[in-house]
N, C-alpha and C positions, 0 to 999 in steps of 0.2 A: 565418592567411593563406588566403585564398580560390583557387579557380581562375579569378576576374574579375580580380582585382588581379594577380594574373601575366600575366592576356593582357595587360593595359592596360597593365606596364610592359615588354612585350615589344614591345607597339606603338609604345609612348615612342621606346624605344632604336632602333628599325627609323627611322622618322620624325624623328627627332632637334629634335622639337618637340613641344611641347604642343599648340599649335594645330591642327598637323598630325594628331597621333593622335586627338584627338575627333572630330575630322570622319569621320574613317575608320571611327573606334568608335561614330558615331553618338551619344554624350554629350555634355553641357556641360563646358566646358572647367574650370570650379569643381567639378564632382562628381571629374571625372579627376585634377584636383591632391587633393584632400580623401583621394580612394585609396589614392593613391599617399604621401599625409604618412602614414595610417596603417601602410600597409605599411611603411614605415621605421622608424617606431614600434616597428612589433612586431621586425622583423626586429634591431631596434640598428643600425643600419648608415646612410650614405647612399648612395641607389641614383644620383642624379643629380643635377649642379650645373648652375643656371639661370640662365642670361646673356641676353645681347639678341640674341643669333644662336640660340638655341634651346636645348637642352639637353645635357648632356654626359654621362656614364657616368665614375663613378666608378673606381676600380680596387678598391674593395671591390664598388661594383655589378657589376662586368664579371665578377668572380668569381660573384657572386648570381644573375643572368642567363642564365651557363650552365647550372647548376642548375634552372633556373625553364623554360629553352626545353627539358631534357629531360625537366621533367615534364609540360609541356605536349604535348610531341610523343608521350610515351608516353601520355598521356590520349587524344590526336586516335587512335592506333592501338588502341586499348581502343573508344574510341564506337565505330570504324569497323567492328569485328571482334564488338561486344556490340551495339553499343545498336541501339534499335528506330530512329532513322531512315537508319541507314546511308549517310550524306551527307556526313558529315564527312571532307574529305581533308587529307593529310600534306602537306606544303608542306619542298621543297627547293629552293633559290636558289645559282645561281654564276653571280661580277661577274668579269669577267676582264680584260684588255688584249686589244688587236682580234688574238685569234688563230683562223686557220681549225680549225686540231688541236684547241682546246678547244673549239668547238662542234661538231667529228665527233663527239668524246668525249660530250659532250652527247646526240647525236641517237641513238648506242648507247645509252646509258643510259635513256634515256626508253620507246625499245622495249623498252628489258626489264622498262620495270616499268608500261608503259601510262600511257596519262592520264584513267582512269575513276575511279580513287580517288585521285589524287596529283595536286597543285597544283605546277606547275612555273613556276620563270623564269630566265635566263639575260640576265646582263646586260654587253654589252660596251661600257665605257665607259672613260673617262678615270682614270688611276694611283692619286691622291688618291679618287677615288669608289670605288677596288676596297676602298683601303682600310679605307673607312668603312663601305661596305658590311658587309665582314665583322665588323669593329670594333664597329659597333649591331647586329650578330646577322640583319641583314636579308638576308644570304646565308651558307651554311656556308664557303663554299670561295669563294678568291679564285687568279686564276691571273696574276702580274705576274713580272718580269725582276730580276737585278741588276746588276752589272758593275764593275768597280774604277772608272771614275766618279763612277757614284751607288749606292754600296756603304755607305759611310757614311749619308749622306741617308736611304735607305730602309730603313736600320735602326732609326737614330733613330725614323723613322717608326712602324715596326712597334713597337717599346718603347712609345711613348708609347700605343696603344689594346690593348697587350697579346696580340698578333699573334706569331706564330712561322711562319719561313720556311722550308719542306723542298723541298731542289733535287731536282730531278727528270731535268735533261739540260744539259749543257753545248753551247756552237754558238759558229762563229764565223761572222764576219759577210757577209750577200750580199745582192747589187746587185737587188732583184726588177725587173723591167718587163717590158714588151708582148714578145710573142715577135717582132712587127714594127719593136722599136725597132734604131733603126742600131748601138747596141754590143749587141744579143742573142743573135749569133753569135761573142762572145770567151771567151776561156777563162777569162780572170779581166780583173777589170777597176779602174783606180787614179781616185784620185780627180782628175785632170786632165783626165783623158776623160768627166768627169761633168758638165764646170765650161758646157757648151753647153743643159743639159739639167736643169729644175726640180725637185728633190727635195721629196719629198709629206710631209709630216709630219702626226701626230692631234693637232688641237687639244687640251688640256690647261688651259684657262681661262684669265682675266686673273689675272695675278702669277703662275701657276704657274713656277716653274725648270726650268731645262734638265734639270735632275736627276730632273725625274717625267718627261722622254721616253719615250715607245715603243721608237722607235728606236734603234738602236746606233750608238755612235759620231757622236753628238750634240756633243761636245766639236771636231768638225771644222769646217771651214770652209765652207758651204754659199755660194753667191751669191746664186744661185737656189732661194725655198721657196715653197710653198703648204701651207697648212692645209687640212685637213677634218675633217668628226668621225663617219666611217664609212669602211667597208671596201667597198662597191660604188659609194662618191664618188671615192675612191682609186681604186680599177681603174678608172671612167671617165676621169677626168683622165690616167690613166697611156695611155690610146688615143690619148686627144684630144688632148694635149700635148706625149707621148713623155718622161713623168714617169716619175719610179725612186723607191724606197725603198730604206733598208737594214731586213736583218728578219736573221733564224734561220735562214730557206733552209728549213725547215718548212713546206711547203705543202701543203693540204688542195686535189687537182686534182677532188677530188668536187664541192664546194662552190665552190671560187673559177673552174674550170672549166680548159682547157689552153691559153688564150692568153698564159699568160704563164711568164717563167724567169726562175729564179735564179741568176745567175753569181759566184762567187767574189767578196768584196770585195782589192785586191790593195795591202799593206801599202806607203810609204813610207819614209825616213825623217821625213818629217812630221808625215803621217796614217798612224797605227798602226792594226793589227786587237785586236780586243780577247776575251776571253771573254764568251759571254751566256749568264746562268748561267738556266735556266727554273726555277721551282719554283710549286708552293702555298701559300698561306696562311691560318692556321688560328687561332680562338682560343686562346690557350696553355693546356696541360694538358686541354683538349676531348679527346672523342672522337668520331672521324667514326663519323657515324650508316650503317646498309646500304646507303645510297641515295650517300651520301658515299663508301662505300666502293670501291660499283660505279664512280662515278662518275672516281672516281683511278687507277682499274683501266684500263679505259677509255684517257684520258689517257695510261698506265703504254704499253700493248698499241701504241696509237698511234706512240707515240714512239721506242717500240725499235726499231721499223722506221727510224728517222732516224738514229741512234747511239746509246751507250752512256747507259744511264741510270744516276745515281745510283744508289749504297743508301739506303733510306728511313732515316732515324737516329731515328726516330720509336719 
């Protein structure tokens, strides 16, 4: 097996298409499958099952992949460190849910190791895409929620692309909005006093279930929602409208700025508070790479300042 046939099915699994990885790879899309048949060949194994939505990763490939992205990665640190063009950078990726604290953690991490030799990206999206994200290898670390909820659902989830979830902080739930909204000076606040006022939620695609929420305490009774699918669409509409979320109470006042609070969500008999369990998620049996390491660390240093962090059981 070559060092071409590894990148080529490490762009597969990133891409989750054929199409899509030639284009990128700059090949015929019949040379990239002809590769990738041999590389099976030799390895005994199948790397990937091919449908009409693109392509999928086996559970013997997702084994193989890992292996394959750390020789690759130890290759691109070898060119970097020997080879005569000295161009080649190391490439780290984390897909998160829209949280401010993971992209502080982020913005540490990157100063410490610069952006002259390392190829960085950071992607906040949708629950489903973290997971996949990590899943095809197209990011080390994924940063998503759980909750007795959707505790079930997103385990399922994590089983089926072979994901493992390490909690990092538990929270419970609060009201964030505008420090100028009419309930921003209460001390905790119920969901009746909410019922005047539009609760902002992140889109999550067509068919997604309530169970990929962002949000905490999604199982309640909203009247009033809007959708967006960003975090400074959110803070606008929460100005402009006098919108609220529920979150973690985690706030990054660096980055999201000090217009807004977090007050206490304040339990019912109806509408319960719930735990919101944080964690990471990782290939199973992976090893995070220094860049991974810092980067948790980071995340780790953040968050003790908010409360009690898990022990890693890792």
């Amino acid at each position: 097996m070559t060092l071409q046939q590894m990148k080529y099915v490490l762009a597969i699994a990133d891409e989750g298409s054929m199409n899509k990885a030639a284009e990128r790879l700059f090949v015929s899309q019949p040379s990239l499958t002809s590769a990738v048949r041999e590389l099976e060949k030799e390895a005994g194994i199948q790397i990937f099952v091919r449908g009409s939505r693109g392509v999928t990763v086996t559970a013997e490939g997702a084994d193989f992949l890992m292996y394959v992205r750390q020789v690759c990665q130890q290759y691109d640190i070898l060119q970097q460190k020997y080879g005569g063009s000295g161009n080649v950078k190391r490439k780290f990726g984390v897909s998160t849910q829209h949280y401010s604290f993971a992209v502080k953690a982020f913005v540490e991490m990157v100063k410490r190791f610069g952006t002259l030799n390392f190829e960085f990206a950071i992607r906040e999206t949708r629950t489903m895409d973290v997971l996949n994200d990590v899943g095809r290898f197209r990011s080390e670390i994924g940063i998503i929620y759980q909750c007795d909820y959707n505790h079930r659902i997103i385990e399922r989830l994590l089983r089926e692309q072979e994901l493992e979830f390490v909690p990092l902080i538990d929270c419970r739930a609060y009201v964030y909005l505008w420090k100028h909204h009419p309930l921003a000076g209460e001390s905790s606040i119920g969901i009746e006093q909410l019922a005047d006022y539009p609760c902002m939620v992140f889109e999550q695609g067509d068919g997604a279930s309530g169970f990929l929420a962002e949000e905490i305490l999604t199982d309640n009774d909203y009247p009033r929602m809007i959708r967006s699918n960003d975090r400074a669409t959110q803070l606008n509409l929460m100005v402009g409208l006098n919108g609220y979320t529920l979150c973690s109470g985690i706030i990054c006042e660096e980055l999201n700025g000090s217009d807004f609070r977090a007050v206490p969500f304040r339990e019912d008999e109806h509408n319960r508070n719930t735990i919101m369990e944080i964690g990471y998620i990782v290939k199973k049996h992976s090893m995070l790479s220094d860049i991974g390491d810092v980067y948790i660390s980071e995340v780790r240093r953040y968050l003790s300042r908010c409360g009690e962090l898990k022990e890693d059981k890792r």
